[in-house]
N, C-alpha and C positions, 0 to 999 in steps of 0.2 A: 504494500500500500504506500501512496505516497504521504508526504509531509507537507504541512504549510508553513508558509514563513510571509505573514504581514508589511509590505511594502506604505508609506504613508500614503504614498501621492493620490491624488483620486484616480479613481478606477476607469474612467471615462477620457482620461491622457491619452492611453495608448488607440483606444479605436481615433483619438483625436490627428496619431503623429502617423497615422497611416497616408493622410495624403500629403507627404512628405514631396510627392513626384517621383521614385525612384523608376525606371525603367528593369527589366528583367536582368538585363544584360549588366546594368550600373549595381545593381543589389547582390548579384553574385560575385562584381566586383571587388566590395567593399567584404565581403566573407576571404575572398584571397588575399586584399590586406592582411586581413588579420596571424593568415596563417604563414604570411612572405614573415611580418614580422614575428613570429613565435619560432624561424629560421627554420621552417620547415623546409624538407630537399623533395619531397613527396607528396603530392596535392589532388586526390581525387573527387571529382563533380561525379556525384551520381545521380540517376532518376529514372522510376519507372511511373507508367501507370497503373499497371496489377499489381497484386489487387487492389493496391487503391495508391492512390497519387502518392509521390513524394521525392523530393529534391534535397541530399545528402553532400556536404563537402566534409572528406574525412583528408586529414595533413599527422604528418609525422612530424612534427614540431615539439614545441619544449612543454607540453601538456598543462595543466593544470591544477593546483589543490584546491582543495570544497572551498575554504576562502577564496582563492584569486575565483575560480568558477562562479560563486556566487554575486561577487565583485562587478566580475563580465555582464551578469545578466540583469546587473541595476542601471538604469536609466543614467546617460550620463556619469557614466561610474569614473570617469577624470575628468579634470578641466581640459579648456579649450587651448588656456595660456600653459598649462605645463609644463614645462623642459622635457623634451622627449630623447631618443638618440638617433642620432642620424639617420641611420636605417626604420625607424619608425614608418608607418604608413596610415597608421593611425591621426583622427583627428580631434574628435568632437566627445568621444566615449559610447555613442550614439549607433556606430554602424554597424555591428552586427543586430541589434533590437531594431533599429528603422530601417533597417532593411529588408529584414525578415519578415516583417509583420508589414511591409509595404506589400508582400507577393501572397502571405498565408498566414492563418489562425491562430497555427500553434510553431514555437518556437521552441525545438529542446537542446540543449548544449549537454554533452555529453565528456569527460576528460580524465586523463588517466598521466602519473608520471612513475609507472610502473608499479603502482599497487593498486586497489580499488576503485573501478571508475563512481564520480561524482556524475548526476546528471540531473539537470534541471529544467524546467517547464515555464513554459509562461504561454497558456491558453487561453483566450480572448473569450473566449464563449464561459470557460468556468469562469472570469471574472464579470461576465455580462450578468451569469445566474447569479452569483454568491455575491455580488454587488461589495467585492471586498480587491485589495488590489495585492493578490495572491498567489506570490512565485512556489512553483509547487518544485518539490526533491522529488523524484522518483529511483523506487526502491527494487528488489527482489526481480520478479517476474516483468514489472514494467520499464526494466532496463534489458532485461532479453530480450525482450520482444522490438525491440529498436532498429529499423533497417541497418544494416551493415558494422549493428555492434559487436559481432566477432569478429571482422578483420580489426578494428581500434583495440579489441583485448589481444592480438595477436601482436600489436606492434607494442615496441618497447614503450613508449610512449606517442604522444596525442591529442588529437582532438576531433570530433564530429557534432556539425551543425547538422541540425536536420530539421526541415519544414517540411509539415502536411498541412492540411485541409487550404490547398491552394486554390481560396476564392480571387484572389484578385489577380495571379497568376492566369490563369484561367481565363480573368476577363480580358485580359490584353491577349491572349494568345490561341486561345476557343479551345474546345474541348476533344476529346481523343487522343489516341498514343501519338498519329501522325502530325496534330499540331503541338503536342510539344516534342517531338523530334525536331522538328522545324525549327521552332523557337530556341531550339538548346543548339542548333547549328547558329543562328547569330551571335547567341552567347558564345561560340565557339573562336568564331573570327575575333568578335569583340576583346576576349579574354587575350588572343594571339597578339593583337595590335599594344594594348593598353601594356600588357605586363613582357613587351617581346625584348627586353632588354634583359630581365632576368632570366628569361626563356634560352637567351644565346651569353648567358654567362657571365654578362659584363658585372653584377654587382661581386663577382666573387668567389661563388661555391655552384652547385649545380641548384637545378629547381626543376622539376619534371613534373609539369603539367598535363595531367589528361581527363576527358568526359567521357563517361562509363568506360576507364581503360583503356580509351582510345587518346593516343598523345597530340596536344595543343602545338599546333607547330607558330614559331613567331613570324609575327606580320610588320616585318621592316618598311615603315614607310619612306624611309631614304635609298633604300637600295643600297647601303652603303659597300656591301661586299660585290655589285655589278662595277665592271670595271667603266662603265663609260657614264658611272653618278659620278660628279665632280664638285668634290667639297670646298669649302671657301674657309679663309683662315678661321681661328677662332678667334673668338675677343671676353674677356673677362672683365668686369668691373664689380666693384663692392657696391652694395646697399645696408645701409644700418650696418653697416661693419660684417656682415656675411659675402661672400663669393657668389654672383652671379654668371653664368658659362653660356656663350652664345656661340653656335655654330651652324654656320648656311649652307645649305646645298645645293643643288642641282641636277633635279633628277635626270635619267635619260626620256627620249621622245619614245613612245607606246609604240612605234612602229620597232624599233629595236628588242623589244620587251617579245619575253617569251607569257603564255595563258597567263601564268600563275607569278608572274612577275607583275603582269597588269595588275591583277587583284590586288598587289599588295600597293600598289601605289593608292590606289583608289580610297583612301582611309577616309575620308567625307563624304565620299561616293564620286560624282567627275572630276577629272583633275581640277578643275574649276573652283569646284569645291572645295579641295583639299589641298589645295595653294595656303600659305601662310605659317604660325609662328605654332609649335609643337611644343608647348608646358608639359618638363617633367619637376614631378613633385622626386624627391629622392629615388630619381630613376623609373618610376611610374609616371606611366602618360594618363596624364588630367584633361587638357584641353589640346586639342587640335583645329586644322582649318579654320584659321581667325587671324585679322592683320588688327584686333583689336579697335579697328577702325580709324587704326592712324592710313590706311590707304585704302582706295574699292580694291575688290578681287577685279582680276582683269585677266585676258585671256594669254597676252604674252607674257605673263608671269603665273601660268598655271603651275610650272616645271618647279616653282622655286618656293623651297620651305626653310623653314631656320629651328634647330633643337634648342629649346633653351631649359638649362638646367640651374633648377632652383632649389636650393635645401628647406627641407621642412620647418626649418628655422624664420623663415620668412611669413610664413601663413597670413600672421595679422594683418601683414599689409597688402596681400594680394585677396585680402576678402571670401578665400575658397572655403564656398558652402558644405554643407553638411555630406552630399554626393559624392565632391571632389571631381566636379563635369562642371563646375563655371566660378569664373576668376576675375578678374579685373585688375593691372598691371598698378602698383603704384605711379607718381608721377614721374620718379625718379628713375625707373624702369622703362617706362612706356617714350621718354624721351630720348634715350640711347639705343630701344627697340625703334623707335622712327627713321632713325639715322641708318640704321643695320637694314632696314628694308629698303629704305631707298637703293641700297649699293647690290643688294642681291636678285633683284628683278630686272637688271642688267645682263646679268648671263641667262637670266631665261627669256630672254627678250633675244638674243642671240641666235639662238638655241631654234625658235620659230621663224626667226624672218628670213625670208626667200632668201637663197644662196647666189642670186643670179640678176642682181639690181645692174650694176654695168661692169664694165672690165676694168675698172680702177680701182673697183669695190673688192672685187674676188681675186685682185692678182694673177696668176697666170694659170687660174683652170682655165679651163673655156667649158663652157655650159649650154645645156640644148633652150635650156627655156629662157629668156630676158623678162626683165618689167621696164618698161616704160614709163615715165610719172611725169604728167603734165598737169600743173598747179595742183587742184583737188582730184586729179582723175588720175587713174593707172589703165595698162594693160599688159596683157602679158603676150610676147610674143616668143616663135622660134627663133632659134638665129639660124640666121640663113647659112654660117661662115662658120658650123659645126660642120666636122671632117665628114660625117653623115649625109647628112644635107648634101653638103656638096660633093659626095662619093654618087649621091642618088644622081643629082644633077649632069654628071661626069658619066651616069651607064644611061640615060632619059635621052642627053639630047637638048638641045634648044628648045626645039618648039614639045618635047615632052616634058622640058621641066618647068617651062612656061604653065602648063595643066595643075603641075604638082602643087607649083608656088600658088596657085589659087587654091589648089584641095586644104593647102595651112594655112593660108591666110581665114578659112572657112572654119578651120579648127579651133585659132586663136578667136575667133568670134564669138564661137557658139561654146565656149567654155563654160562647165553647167557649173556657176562660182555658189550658185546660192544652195544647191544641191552638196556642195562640195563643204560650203560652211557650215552647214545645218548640221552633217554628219561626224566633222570634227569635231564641234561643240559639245556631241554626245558620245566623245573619246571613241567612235570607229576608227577603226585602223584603217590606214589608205594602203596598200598592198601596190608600192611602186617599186619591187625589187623587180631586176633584170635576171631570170635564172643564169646558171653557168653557160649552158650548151647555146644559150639566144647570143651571151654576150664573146662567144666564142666566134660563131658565124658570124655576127658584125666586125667582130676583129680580122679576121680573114678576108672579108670585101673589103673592109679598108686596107689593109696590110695588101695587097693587089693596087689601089692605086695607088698609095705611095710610093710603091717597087717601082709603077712604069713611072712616079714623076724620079725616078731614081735616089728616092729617100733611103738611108740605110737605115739595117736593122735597129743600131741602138739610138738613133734619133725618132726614128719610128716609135719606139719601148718607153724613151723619155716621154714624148708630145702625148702621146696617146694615155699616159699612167693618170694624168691630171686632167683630162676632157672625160665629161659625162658621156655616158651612166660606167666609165671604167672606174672612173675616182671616185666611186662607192661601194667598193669590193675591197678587202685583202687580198684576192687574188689576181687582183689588176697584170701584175707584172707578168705573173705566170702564163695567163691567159694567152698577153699578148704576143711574148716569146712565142710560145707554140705555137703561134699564127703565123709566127714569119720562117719555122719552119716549111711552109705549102712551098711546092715546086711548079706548079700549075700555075 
């Protein structure tokens, strides 16, 4: 049977802190706080529907005595201002209880530091009936009976959160096994992004993340380990006498990107979106896609975000709520962040604009497509004076390549621009790659008239290495050798 133990507050609080706002995915967040900081290396999300609902985070962490347990399950059981340690992830005292009861009814903490597990209850419905504000101990049989309370006695030590009677879970996600599998795959991504720093080791020690068993893989939104993200210096500056760390990047363009490399950019959802300044709280991502409104989001600065790393020693003055999903920069911050965005939406401004403006601009590629810019108006044209083009014109003929120069001039006209923006904006891939074998047999018709203008081989190899679509290959050089081996 269990035990009661008298809490003062009124009883009518907790159904009060339920509309807190948490999302599914932020509420199961704030559970892996708790268990990042108890330095657990082991952290399982479980959930079934049979036989009846419920959603379990069991961690191998520094466990708990019936005090600190008890502790846990009081409302606000620290201050806000408290001296924490570094590694903390903790805030308010607040988030495993308002989190909990933001998704479900009942809430039981369960903890063990190698003898006897402690477990405690806090049911919404017995304090609705008993009109008493009455944190229940559960004893005997009603701790066996606890999803996945033999693996927590099997590990040295522990701890397992567990929520049922998931009414409000339920409400955001609807009912059956297939929508919360669904729901527990957003939580999934979500978990990978938010915590993908500890996920790939950096604070330290290992941490292996998985949902029902299945391992959280981390969702780097910089790409930092693709070789063609390009990172910008760091810069550091104090606030109130703590270290703040800012570092910008650059991500690559989506065309480059392989499926699951696009996914991980996409942390706002369109690049669009997810352009701007990445808060981490001590290595935990709080806030993304936001230039705080010191600039708009814009679309040639989709590519360019900046890490900035803040210790939890700062909270007071960045305002972060109870969630730890929204922030506001002191002033003293938000003014050195101005400064830092200006200079970083510069390489992604780069990064987008046409390769092919004039021949002064690109130095000595030579390029199939030009733009023309007349006051407010552009166009984009071929150049006539690509080795192509005039290879074409060189096998056509006068009066055949008279024909052809109208079939381009018809192409550069009817360029479907708005077709072609629409699509970008909604991050499609443009699939403007040259396969190998295409760019092979163009090298060979050209590699033929250069021979009759009597061009050699390695003037051939140079001219051609840097003229479109070669100089967007590594195997430009290759290619074209091979070309000039033909005898014919």
């Amino acid at each position: 049977m269990s035990s009661e133990e008298i809490i003062p507050p009124d009883a009518h609080l907790m159904e009060s802190m339920r509309a807190v706002g948490y999302s599914l995915e932020a509420a199961v967040a704030d559970l892996v706080d708790n268990a990042v900081t108890a330095e657990a290396q082991n952290i399982d999300l479980a959930f079934a529907s049979e036989p009846s609902d419920f959603v379990a985070l069991l961690d191998d962490g520094r466990g708990m005595t019936v005090d600190q347990a008890r502790e846990a399950m009081r409302l606000a059981g620290r201050s806000s201002v408290e001296q924490r340690s570094s590694n903390d992830l903790g805030r308010f005292g607040l988030g495993l209880k308002t989190a909990s009861i933001s998704q479900a009814r009942e809430l039981v903490l369960a903890s063990h530091q190698g003898d006897e597990i402690v477990a405690y209850r806090w049911d919404l419905d017995h304090i609705a009936d008993s009109r008493t504000w009455s944190l229940q101990r559960l004893e005997g049989t009603e701790v066996d009976d606890l999803p996945m309370i033999q693996r927590l006695r099997a590990q040295p030590r522990g701890t397992l959160v567990l929520w049922r009677k998931l009414d409000q879970l339920r409400n955001q996600v609807g009912q059956g096994s297939a929508a919360l599998d669904s729901a527990m795959a957003g939580v999934r991504d979500h978990l990978g992004l938010v915590f993908h720093r500890f996920l790939q080791g950096e604070h330290g020690g290992p941490l292996n993340l998985t949902i029902n068993s299945r391992r959280v893989e981390p969702i780097d939104p910089f790409l930092t380990a693709h070789r063609m993200s390009r990172p910008g210096p760091a810069e550091s500056f104090v606030v109130d006498g703590e270290k703040v760390t800012v570092h910008p990047y650059t991500i690559p363009r989506l065309a480059g990107l392989t499926r699951a490399e696009r996914d991980q950019v996409h942390a706002a959802g369109q690049l669009r979106d997810s352009q701007g300044f990445y808060i981490y709280r001590a290595m935990r991502l709080v806030i993304w896609g936001t230039w705080f409104r010191i600039q708009p989001k814009q679309d040639l600065a989709k590519l360019a975000r900046v890490r900035v790393d803040v210790p939890n020693t700062l909270d007071h003055l960045w305002a972060l709520d109870i969630k730890k999903s929204a922030a506001q920069p002191p002033p003293a911050v938000r003014d050195r962040l101005r400064r830092i965005a200006e200079k970083i939406i510069v390489p992604s401004r780069k990064v987008h604009e046409f390769r092919g403006i004039t021949e002064k601009q690109v130095g000595h590629e030579v390029l199939l497509w030009q733009v023309r810019v007349n006051g407010d108006e552009f166009a984009y044209e071929i150049n006539r004076d690509h080795p192509s083009v005039v290879a074409l014109g060189n096998a056509l003929g006068p009066e055949g390549y008279a024909a052809a120069g109208d079939l381009l001039t018809l192409i550069e006209k009817t360029l479907p621009a708005d077709d072609l923006f629409n699509r970008l904006t909604k991050d499609q891939v443009l699939n403007s790659t040259v396969a190998d074998d295409a760019l092979r047999k163009q090298a060979e018709v050209l590699w033929r008239q250069f021979r009759r203008a009597s061009t050699d081989a390695e003037s051939f190899v140079r001219g051609m290495r840097v003229t479109a679509p070669f100089n967007e290959t590594d195997k430009a050089e290759q290619i074209l050798r091979e070309a000039t081996q033909i005898n014919d």
